[in-house]
C-alpha positions in Angstrom: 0.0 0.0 0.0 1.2 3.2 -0.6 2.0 5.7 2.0 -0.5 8.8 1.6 1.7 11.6 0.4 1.7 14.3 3.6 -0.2 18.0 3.1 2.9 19.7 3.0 3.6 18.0 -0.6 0.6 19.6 -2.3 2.2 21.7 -4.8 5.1 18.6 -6.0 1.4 16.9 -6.8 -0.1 20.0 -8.1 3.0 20.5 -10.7 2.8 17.1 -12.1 -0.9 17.9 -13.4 -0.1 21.4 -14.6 1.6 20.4 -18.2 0.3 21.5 -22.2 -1.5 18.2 -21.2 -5.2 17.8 -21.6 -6.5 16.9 -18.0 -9.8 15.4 -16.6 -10.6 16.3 -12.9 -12.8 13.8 -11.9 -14.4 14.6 -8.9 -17.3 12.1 -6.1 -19.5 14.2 -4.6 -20.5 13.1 -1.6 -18.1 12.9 1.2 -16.1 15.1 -1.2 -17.6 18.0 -2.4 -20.1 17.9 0.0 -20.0 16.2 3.5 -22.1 13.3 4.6 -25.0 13.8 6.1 -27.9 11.3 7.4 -30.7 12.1 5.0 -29.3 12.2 1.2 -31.2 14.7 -0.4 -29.9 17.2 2.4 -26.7 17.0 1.0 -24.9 19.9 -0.7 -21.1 21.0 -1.7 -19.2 23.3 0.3 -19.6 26.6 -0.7 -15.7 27.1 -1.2 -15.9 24.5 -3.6 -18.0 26.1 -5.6 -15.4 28.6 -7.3 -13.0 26.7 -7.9 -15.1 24.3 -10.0 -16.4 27.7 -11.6 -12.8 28.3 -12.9 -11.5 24.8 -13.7 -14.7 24.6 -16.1 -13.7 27.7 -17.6 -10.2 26.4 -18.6 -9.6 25.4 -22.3 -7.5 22.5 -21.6 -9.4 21.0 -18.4 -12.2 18.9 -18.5 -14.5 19.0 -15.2 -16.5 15.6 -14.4 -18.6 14.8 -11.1 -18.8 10.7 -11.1 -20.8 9.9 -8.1 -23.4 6.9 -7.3 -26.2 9.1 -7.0 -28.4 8.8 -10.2 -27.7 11.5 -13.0 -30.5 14.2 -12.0 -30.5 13.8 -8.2 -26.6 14.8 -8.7 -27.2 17.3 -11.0 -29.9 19.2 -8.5 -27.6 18.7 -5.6 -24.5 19.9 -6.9 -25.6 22.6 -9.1 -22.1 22.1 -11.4 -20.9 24.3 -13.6 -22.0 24.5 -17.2 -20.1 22.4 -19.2 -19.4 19.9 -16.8 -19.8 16.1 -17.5 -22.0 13.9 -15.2 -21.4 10.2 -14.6 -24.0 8.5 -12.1 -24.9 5.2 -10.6 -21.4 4.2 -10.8 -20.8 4.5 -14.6 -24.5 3.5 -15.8 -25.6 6.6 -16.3 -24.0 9.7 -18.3 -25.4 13.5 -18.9 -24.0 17.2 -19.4 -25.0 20.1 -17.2 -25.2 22.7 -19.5 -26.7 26.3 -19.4 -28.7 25.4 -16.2 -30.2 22.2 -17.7 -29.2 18.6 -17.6 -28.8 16.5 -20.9 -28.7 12.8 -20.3 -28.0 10.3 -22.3 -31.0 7.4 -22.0 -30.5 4.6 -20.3 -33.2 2.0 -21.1 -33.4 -1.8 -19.5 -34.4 -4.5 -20.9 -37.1 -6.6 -19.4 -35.6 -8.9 -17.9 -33.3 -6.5 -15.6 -36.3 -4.3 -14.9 -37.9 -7.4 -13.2 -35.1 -7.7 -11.4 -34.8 -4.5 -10.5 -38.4 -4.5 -9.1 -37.9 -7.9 -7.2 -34.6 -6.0 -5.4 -36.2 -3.2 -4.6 -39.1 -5.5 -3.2 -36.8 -8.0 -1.0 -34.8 -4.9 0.3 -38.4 -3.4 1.8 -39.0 -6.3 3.5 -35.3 -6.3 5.1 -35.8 -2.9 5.6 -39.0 -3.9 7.9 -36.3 -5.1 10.3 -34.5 -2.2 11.4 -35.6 1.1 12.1 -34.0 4.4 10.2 -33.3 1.6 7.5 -34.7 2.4 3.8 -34.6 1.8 0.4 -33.7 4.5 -2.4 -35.0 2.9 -6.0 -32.2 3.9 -8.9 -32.6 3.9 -12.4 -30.4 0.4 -13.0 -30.2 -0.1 -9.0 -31.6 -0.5 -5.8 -30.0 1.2 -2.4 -30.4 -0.4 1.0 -29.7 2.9 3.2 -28.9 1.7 7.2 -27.1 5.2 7.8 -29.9 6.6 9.9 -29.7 3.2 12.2 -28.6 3.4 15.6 -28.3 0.0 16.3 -25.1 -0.5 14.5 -24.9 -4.0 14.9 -28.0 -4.6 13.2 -27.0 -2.2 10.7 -24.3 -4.5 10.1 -26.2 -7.9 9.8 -28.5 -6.0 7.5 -25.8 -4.6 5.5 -25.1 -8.1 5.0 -28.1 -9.6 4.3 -28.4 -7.1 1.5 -25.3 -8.2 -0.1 -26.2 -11.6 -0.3 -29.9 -10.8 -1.5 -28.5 -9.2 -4.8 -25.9 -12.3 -5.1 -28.5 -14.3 -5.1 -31.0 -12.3 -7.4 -27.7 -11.8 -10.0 -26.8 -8.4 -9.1 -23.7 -6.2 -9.2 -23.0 -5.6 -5.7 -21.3 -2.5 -4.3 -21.1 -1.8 -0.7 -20.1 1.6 0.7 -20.2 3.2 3.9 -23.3 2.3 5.5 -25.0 1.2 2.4 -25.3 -1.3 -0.1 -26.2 -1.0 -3.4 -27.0 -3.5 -6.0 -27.1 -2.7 -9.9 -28.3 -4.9 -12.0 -26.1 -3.9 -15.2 -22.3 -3.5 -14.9 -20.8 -0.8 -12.7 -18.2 0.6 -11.3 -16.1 3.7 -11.3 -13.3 2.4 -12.0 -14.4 1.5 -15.3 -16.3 4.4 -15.8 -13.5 6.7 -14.9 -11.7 4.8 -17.9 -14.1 5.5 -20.4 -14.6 8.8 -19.6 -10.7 9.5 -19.7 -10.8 7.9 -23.2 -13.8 9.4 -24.4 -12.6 13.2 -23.4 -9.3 12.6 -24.9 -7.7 13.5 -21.7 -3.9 12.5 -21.5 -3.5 13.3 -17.5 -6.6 13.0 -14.6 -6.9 13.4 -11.1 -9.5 11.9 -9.3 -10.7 12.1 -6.0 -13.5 10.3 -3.8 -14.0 9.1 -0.3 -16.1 5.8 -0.4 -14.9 2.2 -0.5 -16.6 2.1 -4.2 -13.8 4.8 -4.9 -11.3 3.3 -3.3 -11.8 0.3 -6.0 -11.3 3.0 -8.5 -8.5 4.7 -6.8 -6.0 1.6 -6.6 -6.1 1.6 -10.7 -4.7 5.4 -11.3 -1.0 5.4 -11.7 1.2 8.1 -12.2 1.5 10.5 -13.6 -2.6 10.2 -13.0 -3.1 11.5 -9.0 -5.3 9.5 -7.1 -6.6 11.2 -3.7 -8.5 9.9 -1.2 -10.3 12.1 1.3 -11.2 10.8 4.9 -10.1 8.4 6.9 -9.4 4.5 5.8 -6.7 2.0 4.2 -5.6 3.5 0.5 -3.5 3.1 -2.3 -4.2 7.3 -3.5 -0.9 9.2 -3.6 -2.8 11.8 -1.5 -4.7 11.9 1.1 -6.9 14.9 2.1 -9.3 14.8 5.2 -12.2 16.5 4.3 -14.4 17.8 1.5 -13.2 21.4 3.0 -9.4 20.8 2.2 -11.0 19.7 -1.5 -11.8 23.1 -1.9 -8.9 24.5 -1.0 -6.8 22.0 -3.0 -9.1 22.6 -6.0 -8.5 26.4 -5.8 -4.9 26.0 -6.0 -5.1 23.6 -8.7 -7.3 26.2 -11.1 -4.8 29.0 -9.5 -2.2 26.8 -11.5 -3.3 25.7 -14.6 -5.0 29.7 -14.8 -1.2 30.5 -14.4 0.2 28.1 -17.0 -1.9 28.8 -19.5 -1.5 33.0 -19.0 2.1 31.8 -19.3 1.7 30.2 -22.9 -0.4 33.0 -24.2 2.7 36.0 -23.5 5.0 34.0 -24.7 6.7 35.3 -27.7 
């Protein structure tokens, strides 16, 4: 494992992403942009990040993505991005642009044999739900969410977290636990993948990403350098770069657009 490269090394990682490279900042949103919070739709970025994302959007040679498990529109409500910025939801399975104020998503249509499935997760997760209280179920466009975040019993929370897990083995599910939740798709996902395609797709040759969750730490241990993995919060990593809180995002994502601003005012005097 990697040893999380100390605060004080910032701006050795900020100058390997400042190059005539093209550059994808990929960025989670919850528990990075924003902190975590008990009820979901309460959720919203730190308002420090919010200028920062402003100015790496506006940057010719920087491509701005938010790649989150929440479904495309809830994400694009919650975060408010800035125009031009790519969406990537439900960990890869969905895609949009926020642009102008308005969302434009690509379609995402299941067949009918994965929509049945999808009902008959969603259906065996309300019943487990039954058995805890503060648990619940959030109902995605290609997945279904078994929430236990609000539980106090964290023991049960635990069993249930489980039982969840091996409901969507059993109904042929993609299974992704995070913290305090599990979530089953029931077409391939992952950002790992996801963070592949997009990289590929903008015809980025450099990419940071960062993300807090164990579905991002999957994705984190495939970025090599000179790509810059970080990881915010607590927990084992393989980032390069750990930051502890969506707070220190901002202010790492301010420097970063200070940088590239200044590169690129660099290229345009020179003779």
């Amino acid at each position: 494992m990697k040893r999380p490269m100390p605060r004080e090394r910032w701006q050795p990682a900020l100058r390997e992403l400042v190059t005539d490279k093209r550059l994808l900042v990929a960025l989670d949103f919850d528990g990075t942009l924003a902190p975590l919070v008990p009820n979901p739709a309460d959720s919203r970025m730190v308002p420090a990040a919010r200028q920062p994302l402003e100015r790496l959007a506006a940057l010719p040679r920087t491509v701005l993505a938010l790649v989150s498990g929440r479904p495309v529109a809830d994400l694009a409500h919650l975060a408010e991005p800035p125009s031009g910025t790519l969406l990537v939801g439900s960990h890869g399975a969905e895609h949009g642009v926020f642009r102008d104020g308005a969302l434009r998503m690509e379609p995402v249509q299941l067949s009918a044999a994965r929509q049945a499935r999808l009902t008959e997760l969603a259906a065996s997760f309300e019943k487990l739900a039954t058995q805890g209280e503060g648990a619940w179920v959030e109902l995605k466009p290609v997945a279904a969410v078994f929430h236990t975040r609000p539980m106090a019993d964290r023991a049960l929370a635990e069993n249930l977290e489980k039982q969840a897990a091996q409901i969507g083995k059993q109904l042929g599910g993609h299974v992704l636990a995070g913290k305090m939740v599990v979530e089953v798709a029931v077409v391939p996902a992952g950002k790992a993948g996801a963070l592949a395609r997009l990289k590929d797709r903008c015809r980025c040759d450099r990419m940071v990403f960062a993300g807090d969750d164990f579905t991002d730490e999957l994705a984190l241990r495939t970025i090599k350098p000179p790509d810059l993995g970080i990881k915010v919060g607590r927990g084992p990593t393989a980032a390069t770069l750990r930051l502890p809180s969506p707070a220190v995002v901002a202010t790492f994502l301010d420097e970063l657009a200070t940088a590239l601003e200044q590169a690129a005012l660099a290229t345009k005097v020179k003779p």
